[in-house]
N, C-alpha and C positions, 0 to 999 in steps of 0.2 A: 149518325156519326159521319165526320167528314172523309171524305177519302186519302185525306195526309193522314187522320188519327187510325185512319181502319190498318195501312199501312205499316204506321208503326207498331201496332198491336200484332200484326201478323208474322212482322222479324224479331219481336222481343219472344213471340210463343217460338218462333221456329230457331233463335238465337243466332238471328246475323243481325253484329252487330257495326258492321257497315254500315247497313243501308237505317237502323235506329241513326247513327251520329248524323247523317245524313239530313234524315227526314223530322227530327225534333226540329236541328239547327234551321230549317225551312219553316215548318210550323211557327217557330218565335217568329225569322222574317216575314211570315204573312198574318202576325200579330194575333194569334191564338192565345186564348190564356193559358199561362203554364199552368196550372190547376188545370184546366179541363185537357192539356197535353199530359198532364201526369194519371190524373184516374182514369181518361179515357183509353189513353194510350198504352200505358206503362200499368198501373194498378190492377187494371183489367184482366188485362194480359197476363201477368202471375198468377192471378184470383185464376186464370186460365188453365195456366200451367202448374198449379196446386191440383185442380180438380182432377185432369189428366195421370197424374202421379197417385191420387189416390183410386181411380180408376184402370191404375196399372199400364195405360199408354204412354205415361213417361218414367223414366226411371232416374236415379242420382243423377248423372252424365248432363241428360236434357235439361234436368233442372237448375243444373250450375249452369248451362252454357246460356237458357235463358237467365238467368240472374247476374250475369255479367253483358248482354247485351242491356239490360235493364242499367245497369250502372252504367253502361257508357250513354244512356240516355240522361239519366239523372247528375254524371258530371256536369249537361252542358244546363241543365235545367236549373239546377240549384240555386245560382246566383239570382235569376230572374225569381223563384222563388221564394227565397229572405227577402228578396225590394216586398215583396207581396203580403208577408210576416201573416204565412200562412199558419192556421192552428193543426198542431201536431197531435198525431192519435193517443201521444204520450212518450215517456221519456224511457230507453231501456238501455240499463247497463249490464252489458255483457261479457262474459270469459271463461275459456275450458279452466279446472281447476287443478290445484298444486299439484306437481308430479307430473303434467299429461300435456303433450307438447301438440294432441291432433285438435288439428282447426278446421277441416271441411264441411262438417256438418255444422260447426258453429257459421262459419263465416255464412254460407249456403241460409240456415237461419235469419243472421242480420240481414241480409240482403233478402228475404221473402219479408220481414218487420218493415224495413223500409222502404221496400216500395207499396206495403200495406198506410205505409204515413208517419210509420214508427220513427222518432227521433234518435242514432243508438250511438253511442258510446262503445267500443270493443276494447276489452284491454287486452284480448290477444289470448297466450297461452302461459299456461303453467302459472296460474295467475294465485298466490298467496292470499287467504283469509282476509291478514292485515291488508291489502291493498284493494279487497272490496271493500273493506269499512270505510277507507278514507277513500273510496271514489262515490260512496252512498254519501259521507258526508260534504265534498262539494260537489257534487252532481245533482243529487236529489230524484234520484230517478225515480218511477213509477213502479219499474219491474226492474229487480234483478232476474238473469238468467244467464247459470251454471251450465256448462255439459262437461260430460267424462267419457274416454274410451275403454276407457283400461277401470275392471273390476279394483286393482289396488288403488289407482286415486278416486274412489268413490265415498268415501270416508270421511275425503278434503268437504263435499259437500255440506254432509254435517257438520264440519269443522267452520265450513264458513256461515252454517245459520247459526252455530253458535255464540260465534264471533261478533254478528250482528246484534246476537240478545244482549250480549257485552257489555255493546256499548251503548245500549239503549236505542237502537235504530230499525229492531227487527219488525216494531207494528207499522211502521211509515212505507213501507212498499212490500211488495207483491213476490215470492220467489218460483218461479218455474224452473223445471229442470229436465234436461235431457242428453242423449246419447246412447248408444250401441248397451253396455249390459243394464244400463238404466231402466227401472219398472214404476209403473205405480203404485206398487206398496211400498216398494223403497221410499219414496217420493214421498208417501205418507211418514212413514216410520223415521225420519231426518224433519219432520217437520214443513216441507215443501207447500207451497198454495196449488203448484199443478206441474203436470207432467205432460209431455209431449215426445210421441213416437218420434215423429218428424217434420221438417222444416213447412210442411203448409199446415198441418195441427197447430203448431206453435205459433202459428198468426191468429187462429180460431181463439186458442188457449190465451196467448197475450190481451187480445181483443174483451174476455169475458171476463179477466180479473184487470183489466183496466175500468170498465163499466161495471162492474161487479163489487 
């Protein structure tokens, strides 16, 4: 690895995101591929600071602060990436569900999906049944994935695999779900494809019902 890529792997693990906006912006000037700037650099680097978190040397905090120098990398990357019409690990549309306004863990999510390669769509919070079925039907995504904070909007969940069986959409993609009172038997018992504790699982979990 070069010593720009070692670089930027070492401010995305340690979350200064200075010296990423920095040292991408150079990499493209010294004509690196942005593919080999994103896995090396950026993919790695999370794949990094997953392992750390699950090893208990990082906790939420570290994890958001690397995933936001990680975005201020993949701002500058992205464009150079589409010229590239690189293949995506798959398509995931995302959103906390109806009733439940917290996004940290969701967002913290997307952003560990894509810098995994994940394509994602977030529709945000407090997101109604009806408006995942009409983002499954022009989106087409691979994976939907739900989260909840609050034990009372946990219900919306089954509410929205329901929803999908509806309208005839539920065999075409993949449902994970997660968040704080979130289990895997609930997960089962709603119907779910899989559950994740948290945001580096759910790249593990995405990954295995994508190929799976």
């Amino acid at each position: 690895m070069s010593d720009i890529l070692k670089t930027i792997y070492s401010a995305v693990v340690s979350g200064d995101r200075d010296t990423v906006q920095a040292k991408v912006q150079e990499a493209l000037e010294a004509n690196l591929d942005p593919l080999t700037i994103l896995n090396e650099g950026m993919v790695a680097a999370m794949g990094e600071v997953g392992d750390r978190f699950e090893r208990q040397e990082f906790f939420v905090p570290e994890m958001l602060i690397a995933a936001r120098a990680m975005q201020t990398g993949m701002a500058i990357l992205k464009p150079h990436l589409m010229q590239s019409d690189i293949q995506s690990s798959g398509r995931v549309l995302a959103g906390t569900v109806l009733g439940d306004v917290h996004d940290i863990g969701k967002n913290l999510v997307c952003t560990m999906l894509e810098g995994a390669g994940f394509e994602i769509h977030d529709l945000g919070v407090n997101v109604a049944p009806e408006t995942f079925v009409k983002a499954v039907q022009e989106l087409e995504p691979d994976i939907v994935a739900m989260s909840a904070l609050l034990t009372t909007t946990m219900p919306n969940m089954r509410a929205t695999i329901e929803a999908l069986e509806s309208a005839g959409l539920r065999a075409q993609v993949r449902i994970m779900v997660g968040g704080a009172p979130v289990t895997e038997s609930f997960a089962q018992q709603i119907g779910a494809d899989g559950y994740a504790p948290d945001a580096s699982q759910a790249v593990r979990l995405a990954k295995s019902l994508v190929e799976g």
